[in-house]
N, C-alpha and C positions, 0 to 999 in steps of 0.2 A: 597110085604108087609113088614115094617120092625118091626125089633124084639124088643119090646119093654118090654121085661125082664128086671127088676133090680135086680143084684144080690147081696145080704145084704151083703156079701163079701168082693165083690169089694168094694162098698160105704163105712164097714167101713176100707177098704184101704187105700183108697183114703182121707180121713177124716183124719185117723189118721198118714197116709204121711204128710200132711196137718198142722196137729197140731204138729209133729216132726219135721219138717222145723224151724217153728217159736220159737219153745221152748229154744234151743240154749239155749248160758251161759247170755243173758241179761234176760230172765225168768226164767232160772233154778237157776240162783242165786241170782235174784230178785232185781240187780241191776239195770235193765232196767223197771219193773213195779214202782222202789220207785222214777228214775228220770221223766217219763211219768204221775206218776197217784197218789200215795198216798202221794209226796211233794205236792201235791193241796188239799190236805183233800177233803172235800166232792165232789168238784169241779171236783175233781180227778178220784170220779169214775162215776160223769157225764160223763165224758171223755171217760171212757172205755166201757160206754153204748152207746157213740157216735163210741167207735172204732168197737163194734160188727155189727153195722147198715152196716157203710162202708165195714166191710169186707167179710159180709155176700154177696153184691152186687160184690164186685170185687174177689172174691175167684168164686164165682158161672160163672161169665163170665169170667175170663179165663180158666176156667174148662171146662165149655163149646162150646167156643169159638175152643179150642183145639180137643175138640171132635169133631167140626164140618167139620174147614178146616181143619186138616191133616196136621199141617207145615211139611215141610221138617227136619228144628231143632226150638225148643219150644220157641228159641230167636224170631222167625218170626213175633211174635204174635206184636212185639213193631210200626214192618211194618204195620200190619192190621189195628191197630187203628190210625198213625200216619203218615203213609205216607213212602213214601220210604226216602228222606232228613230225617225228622226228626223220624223216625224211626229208622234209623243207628244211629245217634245221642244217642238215647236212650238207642238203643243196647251195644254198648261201653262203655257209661256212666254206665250201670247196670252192664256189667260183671269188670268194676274196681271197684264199689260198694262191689260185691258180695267176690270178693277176698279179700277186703279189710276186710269186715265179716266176713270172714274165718281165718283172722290176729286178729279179736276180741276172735274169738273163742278159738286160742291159749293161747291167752294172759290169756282167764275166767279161762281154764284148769289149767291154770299155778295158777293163784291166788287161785285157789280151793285146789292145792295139798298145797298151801302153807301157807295159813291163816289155813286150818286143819290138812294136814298131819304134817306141820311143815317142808315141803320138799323144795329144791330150785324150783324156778321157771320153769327153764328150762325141769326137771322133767316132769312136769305136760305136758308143751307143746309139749313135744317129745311124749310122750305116746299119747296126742291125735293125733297129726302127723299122728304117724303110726296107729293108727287105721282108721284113714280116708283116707290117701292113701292105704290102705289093700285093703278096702270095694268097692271105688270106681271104682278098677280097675277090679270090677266082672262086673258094668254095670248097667245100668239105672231100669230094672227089679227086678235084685236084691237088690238093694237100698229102691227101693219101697216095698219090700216087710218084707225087716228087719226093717227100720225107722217105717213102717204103724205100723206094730205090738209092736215098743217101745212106740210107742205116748202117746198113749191113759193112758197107764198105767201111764208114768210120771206125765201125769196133773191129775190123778186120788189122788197122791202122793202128787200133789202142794197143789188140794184143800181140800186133809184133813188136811195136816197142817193148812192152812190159817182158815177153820174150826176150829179145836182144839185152836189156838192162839184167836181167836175171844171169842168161850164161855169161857175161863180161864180168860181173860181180858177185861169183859165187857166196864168197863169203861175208858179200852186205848183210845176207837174213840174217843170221845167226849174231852178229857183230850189231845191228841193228835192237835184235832183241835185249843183249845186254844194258842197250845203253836208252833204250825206251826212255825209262823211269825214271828217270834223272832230264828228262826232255821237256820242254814245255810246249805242248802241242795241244792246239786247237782240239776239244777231240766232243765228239755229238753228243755225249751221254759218258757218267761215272763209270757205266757195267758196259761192256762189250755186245750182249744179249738184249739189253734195253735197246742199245743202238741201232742192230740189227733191226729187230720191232720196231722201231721209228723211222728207221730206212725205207721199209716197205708200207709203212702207213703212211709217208706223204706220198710215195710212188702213186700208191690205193688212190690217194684225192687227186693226182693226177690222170691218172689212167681210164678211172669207172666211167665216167662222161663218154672220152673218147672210143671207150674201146666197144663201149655198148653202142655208140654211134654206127661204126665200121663192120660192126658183128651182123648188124643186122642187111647190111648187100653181102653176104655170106648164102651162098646156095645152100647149104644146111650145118649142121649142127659137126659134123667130122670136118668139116673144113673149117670150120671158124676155130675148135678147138685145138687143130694143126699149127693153126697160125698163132695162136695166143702161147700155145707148149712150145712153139719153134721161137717167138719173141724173148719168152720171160728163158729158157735155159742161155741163149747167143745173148743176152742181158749180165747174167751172171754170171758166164765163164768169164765174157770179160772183168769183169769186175774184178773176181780172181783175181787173175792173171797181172790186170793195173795195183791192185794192192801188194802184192810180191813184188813187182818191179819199183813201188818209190818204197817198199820194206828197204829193199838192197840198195836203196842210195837214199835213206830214210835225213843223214848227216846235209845233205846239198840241198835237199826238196824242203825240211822244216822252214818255214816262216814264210815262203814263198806266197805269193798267191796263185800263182799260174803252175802247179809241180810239172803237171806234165811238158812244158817248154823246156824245163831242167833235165827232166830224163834225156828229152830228144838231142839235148846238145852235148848233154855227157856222149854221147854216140859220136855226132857228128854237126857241127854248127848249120849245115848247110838244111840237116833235115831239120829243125828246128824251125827251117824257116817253113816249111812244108807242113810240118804239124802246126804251126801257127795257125796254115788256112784250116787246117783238118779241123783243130778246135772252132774257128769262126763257123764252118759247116755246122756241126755239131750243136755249137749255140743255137743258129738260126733251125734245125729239125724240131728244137723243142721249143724258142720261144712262136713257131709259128703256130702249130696247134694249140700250145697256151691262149696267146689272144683269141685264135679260132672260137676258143672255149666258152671264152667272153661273151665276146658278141653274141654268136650261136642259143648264147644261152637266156637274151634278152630280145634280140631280132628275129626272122625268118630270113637263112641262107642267102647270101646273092642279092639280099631287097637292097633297095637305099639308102635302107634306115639303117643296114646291117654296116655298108660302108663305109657311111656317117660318122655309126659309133666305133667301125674296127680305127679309123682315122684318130677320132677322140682320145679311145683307149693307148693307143700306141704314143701319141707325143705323151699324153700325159703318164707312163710309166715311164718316158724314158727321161721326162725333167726328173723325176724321184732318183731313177735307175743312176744317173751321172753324179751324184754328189753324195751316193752310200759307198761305204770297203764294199769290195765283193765278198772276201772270207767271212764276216761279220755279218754279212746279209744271209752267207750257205748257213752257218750255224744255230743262227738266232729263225729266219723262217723257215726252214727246211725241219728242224727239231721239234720246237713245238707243233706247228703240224702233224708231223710225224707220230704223235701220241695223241691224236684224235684219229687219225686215219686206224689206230690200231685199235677204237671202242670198234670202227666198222668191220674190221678184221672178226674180232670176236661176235656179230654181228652176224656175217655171213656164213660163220662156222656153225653157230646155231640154226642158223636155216637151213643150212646145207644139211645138216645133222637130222634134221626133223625131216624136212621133204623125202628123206630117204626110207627114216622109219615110217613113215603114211604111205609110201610107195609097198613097200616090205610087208607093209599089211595088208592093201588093199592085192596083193598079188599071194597071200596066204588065206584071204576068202575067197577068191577065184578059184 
């Protein structure tokens, strides 16, 4: 008989690993929510209700998925659903994606130390560096277990700003929407709904590796998919929530690279300096599984050779990461990605779609 225990624990582990991945410096500094979702005003956060649907389906199935077969390494999962051809393909394709990420992250570090601390650039990226080659070189367990526990708090952090900015400035939304269109904003895509789709298709190249990794120390199948539905919704509401809030101070936040700094000081200069670390956290949740990613996916865990290369990897994204814009890096690798993650999208939906009608039948010859 199996054990079909969930342990609230685990799930929000798993959840809040989940929501620490994604968080990184294109949400934590609110760059990536204003070119996705609140340059489209209202449209915009249609968008993000479209992005919670999609990620609630593909967070839960490769959490689960991962629970079920057992890959060997969490990259496998691109084989299950695609084939072995175009499954290497993918696989490849995600882990230059994924470093490439890791090169954004440096970059956010970097603009964060330096639009607030007033610090060079390089500063910033060094420091995250090394915090994330530290971390990663303890191992996949223990990843999960420090990022699980940062998540939750950081988006607890995002949505009371976005909160606060809302009721102090009612009438930003509305006033905001008028004057959109006439704005010159960064923005991820022509259509609001493409953007969306491309939102959660580089998420997808983020996420499938890892989440199939973690699915599978999941005691069964109801736990892992608690923790992937409890990630991808506490993923989105913030989202939400940070798109309404630099909507209504859409005037102060344009050109910025850092918006979310500017919310928090419209409040109070003091918390500014507070969210400054929250964003540094934030960064370091997601560029640490990024590398993790890497390595893991050319090494074996914890070896020498894993160390080696997490060492390699890490200086060498962060000479790249120090001398790009960070906004230029969210727009240009985040987008394109974003519409290959979403051929896998289409993708899983067809498997998903089939494995159900072969179940459907083989339970109408029974």
């Amino acid at each position: 008989m199996r054990d079909e225990t969930v342990s609230m624990k685990k799930v929000i582990t798993f959840g809040g690993a989940f929501i620490a991945f994604l968080i990184g410096s294109g949400f934590a500094t609110g760059q990536e929510v204003l070119q996705y979702f609140s340059s489209y005003g209202y449209f915009g956060i249609a968008g993000s209700v479209v992005t919670l649907v999609l990620l609630l389906f593909v967070g839960v199935s490769f959490i689960t998925v991962g629970q079920r077969e057992k890959f060997e390494k969490g990259s496998d999962i691109y084989r299950y659903y695609c084939g072995n051809v175009v499954g290497t393909m993918f696989d490849y394709f995600s882990i230059l994606f994924i470093f490439m990420s890791y090169i954004v992250m440096i970059a956010g570090a970097g603009a964060t130390f330096q639009q607030h601390f007033e610090l060079p650039v390089y500063i910033g990226g060094a420091t995250m560096a090394v915090l994330a080659c530290t971390t990663v070189i303890f191992g996949l367990n223990r990843i999960v277990e420090i990022i699980g526990n940062i998540g939750p708090v950081i988006v607890a952090f995002s949505i009371v700003l976005g909160v606060i900015t809302i009721f102090r400035n009612p009438g930003g939304i509305p006033k905001a929407i008028q004057i959109l269109p006439e704005m010159d904003l960064i923005k991820a895509s022509t259509n609001w709904f493409f953007a969306a789709g491309s939102y959660v298709g580089f998420c997808m190249l983020w996420l499938a590796a890892f989440l199939a990794s973690i699915g599978a120390t999941a005691n069964n199948r109801k736990e892992a998919a608690a923790g992937g539905a409890a990630g991808a919704i506490g993923f989105s509401l913030a989202v939400i929530v940070v798109a309404l809030g630099l909507l209504a101070r859409i005037e102060d936040v344009a050109g910025s690279e850092i918006p979310s700094l500017i919310l928090a000081g419209t409040i109070h200069p003091s918390l500014a300096n507070v969210f400054s670390i929250i964003i540094v956290a934030g960064i370091y949740t997601t560029a640490v599984p990024l590398l993790w990613s890497v390595s893991a996916r050319f090494t074996e865990d914890k070896s020498p050779k894993f160390r080696i290369l997490t060492v390699i990897l890490a200086i060498t994204g962060l000479l790249v990461g120090i001398y790009l814009p960070f906004s230029k890096l969210v727009n240009i690798v985040y987008v394109i990605n974003g519409y290959v993650g979403i051929i896998l999208l289409f993708v899983m939906i067809h498997k998903s779609i089939r494995e159900k009608v072969k179940t459907q039948i083989s339970y109408e010859e029974v």
